[in-house]
Structure formats: C-alpha cells, structure tokens
N, CA, C and O of each residue as an XYZ file, in Angstrom:
328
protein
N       0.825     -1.180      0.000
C       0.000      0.000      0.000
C       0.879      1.257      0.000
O       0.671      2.079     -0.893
N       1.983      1.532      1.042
C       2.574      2.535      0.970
C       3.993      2.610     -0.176
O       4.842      3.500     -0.136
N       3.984      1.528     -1.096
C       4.955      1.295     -2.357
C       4.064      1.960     -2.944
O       4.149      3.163     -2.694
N       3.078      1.620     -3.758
C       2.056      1.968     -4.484
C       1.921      3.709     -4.576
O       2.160      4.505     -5.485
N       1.406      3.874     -3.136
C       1.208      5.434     -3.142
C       2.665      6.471     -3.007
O       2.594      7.692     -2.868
N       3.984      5.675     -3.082
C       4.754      6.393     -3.457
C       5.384      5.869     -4.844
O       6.563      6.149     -5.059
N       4.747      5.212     -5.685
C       5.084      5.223     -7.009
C       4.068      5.921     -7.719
O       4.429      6.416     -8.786
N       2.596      6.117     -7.297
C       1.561      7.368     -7.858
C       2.627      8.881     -7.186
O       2.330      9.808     -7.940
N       3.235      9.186     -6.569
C       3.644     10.384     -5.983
C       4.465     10.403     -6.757
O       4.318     11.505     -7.287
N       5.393      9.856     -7.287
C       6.549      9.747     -7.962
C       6.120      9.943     -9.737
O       6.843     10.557    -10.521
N       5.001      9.376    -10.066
C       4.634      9.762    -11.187
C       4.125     11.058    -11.427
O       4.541     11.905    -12.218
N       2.935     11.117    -10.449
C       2.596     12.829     -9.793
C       3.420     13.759    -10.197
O       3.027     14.595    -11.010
N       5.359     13.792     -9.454
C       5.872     14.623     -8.923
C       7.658     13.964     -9.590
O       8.545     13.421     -8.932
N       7.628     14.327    -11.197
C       8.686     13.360    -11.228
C      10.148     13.419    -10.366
O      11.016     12.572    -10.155
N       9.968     15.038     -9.918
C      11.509     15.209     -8.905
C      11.651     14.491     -7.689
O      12.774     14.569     -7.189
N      11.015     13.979     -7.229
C      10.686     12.953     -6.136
C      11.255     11.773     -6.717
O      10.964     10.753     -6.092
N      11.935     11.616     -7.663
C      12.636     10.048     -8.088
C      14.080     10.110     -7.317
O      14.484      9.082     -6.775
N      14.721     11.096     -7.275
C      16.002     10.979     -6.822
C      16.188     10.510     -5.302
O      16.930      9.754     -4.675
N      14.745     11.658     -4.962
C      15.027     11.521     -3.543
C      14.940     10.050     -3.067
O      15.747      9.469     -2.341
N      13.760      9.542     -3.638
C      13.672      8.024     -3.237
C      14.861      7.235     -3.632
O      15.268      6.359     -2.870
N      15.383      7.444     -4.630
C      17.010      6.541     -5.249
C      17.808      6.855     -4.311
O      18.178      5.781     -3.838
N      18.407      7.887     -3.631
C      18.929      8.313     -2.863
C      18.528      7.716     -1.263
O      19.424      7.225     -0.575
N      17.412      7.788     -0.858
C      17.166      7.108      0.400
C      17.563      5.916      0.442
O      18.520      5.541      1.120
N      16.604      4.928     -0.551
C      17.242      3.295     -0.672
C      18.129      3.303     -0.737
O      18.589      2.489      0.064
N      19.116      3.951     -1.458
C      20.567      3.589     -1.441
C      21.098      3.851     -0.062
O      21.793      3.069      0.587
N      20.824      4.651      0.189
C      21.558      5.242      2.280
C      21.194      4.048      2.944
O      22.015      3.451      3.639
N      19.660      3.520      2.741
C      19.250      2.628      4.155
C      19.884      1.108      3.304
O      19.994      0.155      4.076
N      20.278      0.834      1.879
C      20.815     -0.485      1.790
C      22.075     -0.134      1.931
O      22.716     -1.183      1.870
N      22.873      0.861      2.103
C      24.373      1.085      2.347
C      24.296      0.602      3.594
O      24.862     -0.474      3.785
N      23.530      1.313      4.848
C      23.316      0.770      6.483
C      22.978     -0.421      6.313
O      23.826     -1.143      6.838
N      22.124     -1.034      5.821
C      22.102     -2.657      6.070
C      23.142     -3.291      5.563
O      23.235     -4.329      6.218
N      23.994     -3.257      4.754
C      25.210     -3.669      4.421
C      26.493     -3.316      5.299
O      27.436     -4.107      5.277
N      26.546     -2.432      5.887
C      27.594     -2.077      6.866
C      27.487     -2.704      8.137
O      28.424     -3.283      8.686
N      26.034     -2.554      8.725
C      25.603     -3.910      9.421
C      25.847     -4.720      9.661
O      26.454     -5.104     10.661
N      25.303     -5.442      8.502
C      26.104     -6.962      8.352
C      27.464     -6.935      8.132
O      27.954     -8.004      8.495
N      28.318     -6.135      7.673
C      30.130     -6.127      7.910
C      29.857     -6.548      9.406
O      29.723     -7.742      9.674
N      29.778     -5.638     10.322
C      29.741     -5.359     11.735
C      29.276     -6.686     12.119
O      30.134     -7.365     12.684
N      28.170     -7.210     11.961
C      28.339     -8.422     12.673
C      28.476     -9.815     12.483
O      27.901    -10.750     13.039
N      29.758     -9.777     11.170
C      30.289    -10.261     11.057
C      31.805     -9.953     11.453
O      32.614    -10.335     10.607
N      32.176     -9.520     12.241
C      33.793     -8.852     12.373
C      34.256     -9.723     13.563
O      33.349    -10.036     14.334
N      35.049    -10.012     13.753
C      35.800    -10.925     15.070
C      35.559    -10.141     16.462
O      36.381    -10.377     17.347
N      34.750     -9.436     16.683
C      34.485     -8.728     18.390
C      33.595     -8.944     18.467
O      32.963     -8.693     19.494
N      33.013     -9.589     17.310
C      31.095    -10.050     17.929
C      30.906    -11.602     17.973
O      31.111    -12.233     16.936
N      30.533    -12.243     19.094
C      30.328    -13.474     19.594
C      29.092    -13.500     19.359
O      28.254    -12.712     19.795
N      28.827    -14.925     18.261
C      27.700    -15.377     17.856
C      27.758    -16.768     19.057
O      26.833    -16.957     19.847
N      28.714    -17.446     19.019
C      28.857    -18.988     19.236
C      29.446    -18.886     20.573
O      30.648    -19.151     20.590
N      28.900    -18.559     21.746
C      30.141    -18.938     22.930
C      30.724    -19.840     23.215
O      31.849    -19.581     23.641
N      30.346    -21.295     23.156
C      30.466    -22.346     23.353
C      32.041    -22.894     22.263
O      33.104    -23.476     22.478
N      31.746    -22.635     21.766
C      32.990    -23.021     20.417
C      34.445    -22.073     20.357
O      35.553    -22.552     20.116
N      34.185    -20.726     20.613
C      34.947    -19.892     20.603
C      34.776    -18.786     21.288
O      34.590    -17.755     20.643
N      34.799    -18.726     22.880
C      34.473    -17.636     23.342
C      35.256    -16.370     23.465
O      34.685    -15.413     23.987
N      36.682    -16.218     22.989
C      37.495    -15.195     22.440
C      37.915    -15.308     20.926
O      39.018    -15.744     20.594
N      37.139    -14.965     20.202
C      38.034    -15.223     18.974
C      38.911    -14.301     18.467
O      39.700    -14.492     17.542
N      38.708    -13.034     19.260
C      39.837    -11.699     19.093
C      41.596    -12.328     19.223
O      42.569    -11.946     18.572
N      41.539    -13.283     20.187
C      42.808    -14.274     20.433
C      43.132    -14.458     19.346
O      44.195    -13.890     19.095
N      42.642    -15.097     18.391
C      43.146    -16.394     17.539
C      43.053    -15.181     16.094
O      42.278    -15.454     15.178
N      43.793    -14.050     16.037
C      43.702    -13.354     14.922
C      44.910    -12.940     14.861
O      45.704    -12.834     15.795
N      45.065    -12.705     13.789
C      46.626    -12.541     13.598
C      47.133    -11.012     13.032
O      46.542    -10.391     12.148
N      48.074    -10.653     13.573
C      48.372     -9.186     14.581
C      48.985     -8.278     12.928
O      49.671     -7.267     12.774
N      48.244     -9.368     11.802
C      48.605     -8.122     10.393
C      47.147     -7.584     10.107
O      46.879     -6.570      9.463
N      46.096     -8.606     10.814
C      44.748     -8.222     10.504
C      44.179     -7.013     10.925
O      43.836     -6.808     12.089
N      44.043     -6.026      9.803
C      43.269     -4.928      9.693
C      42.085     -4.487     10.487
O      41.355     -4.217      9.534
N      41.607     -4.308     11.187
C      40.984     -3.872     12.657
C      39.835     -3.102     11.493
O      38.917     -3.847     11.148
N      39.836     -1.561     10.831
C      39.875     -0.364     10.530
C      38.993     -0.716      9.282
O      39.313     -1.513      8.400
N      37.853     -0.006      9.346
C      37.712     -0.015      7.529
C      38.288      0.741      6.598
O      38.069      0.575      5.399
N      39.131      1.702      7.102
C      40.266      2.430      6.298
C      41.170      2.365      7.015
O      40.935      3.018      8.032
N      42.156      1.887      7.028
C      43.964      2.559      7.738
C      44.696      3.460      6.480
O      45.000      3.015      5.373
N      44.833      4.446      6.830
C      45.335      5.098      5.735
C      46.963      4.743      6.455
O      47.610      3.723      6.217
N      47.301      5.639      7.183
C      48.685      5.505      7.409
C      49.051      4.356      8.385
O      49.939      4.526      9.221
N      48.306      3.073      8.273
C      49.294      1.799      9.302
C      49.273      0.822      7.987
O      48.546      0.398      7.088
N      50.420      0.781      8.456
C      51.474     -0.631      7.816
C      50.729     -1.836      8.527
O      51.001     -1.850      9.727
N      49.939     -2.770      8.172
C      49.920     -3.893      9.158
C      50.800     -4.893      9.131
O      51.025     -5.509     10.172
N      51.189     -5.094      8.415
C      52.231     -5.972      7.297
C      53.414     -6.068      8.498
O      53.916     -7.106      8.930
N      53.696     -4.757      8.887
C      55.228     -4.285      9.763
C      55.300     -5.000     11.382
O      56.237     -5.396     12.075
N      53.597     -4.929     11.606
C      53.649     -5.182     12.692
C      53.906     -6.306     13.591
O      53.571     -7.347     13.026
N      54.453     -6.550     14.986
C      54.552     -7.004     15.636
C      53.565     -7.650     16.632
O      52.656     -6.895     16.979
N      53.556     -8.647     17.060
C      52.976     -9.510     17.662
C      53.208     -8.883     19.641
O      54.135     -9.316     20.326
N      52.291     -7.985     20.118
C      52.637     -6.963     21.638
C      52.954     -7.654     22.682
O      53.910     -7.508     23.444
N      51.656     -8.830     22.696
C      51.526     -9.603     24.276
C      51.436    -11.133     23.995
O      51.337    -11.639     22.878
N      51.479    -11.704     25.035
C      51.697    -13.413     25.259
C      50.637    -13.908     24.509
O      49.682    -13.340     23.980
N      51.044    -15.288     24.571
C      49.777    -16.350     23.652
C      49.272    -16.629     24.597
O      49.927    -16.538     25.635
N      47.944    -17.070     24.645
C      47.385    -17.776     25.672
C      46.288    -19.187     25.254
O      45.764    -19.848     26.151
C-alpha cells in the first residue's frame, strides 16, 4: 500500500525520483555495513565453540575499515599467547 502510493507520488511529482534513489541507497548502504559489523571478530555469535576469537587473529589483521597511514604488514605480535 505505501509502495504503491509512493510510485503514484513519484509519477505525480517526477523530482521525487532521486530523492527516493537516494534514500534506498543510504538505508541499503546501512544494512550492508551492518552486516560487515556483525560479522567482524568482536562479535560473539557462538560462545560455546569460541568464546574469544579476538585471540586467535593474527596481529597483520586490519581492525579499521580504512587505515590510511598503518602498515599492518610491519607489525609485531605486543603480548603473550594464551
């Protein structure tokens, strides 16, 4: 019902196309960033199997959705294994 009456508004009012192209795209950009997020190694789906998995990552892995200026490549391994 409310698709409908914003595709009569949109025919209505053809400058009203962008805006709607423009929204969907913002709210499927957020649902896609989302799902990055909870998929990333600080979010515990499974306790039972792996209740730190931040441990078991390895110290070139990119944290950042941009690092402009870190080398991960360079880096060093800080604290003990456990």
């Amino acid at each position: 019902m409310r698709f409908r009456a914003a595709v009569n508004h949109a025919r209505k009012y053809p400058a009203l196309i962008p805006q709607f192209f423009f929204i969907c795209l913002g709210m499927g950009s957020a649902v896609l960033y989302l799902a990055r997020l909870a998929k990333g190694p600080y979010v515990i789906w499974d306790k039972t199997n792996n209740p730190e998995p931040w441990n078991k990552l390895d110290p070139t892995y990119q944290y950042k959705f941009v690092a402009i200026n870190t080398d991960y490549k360079n880096l060093k391994k800080e604290g003990p294994d456990f």
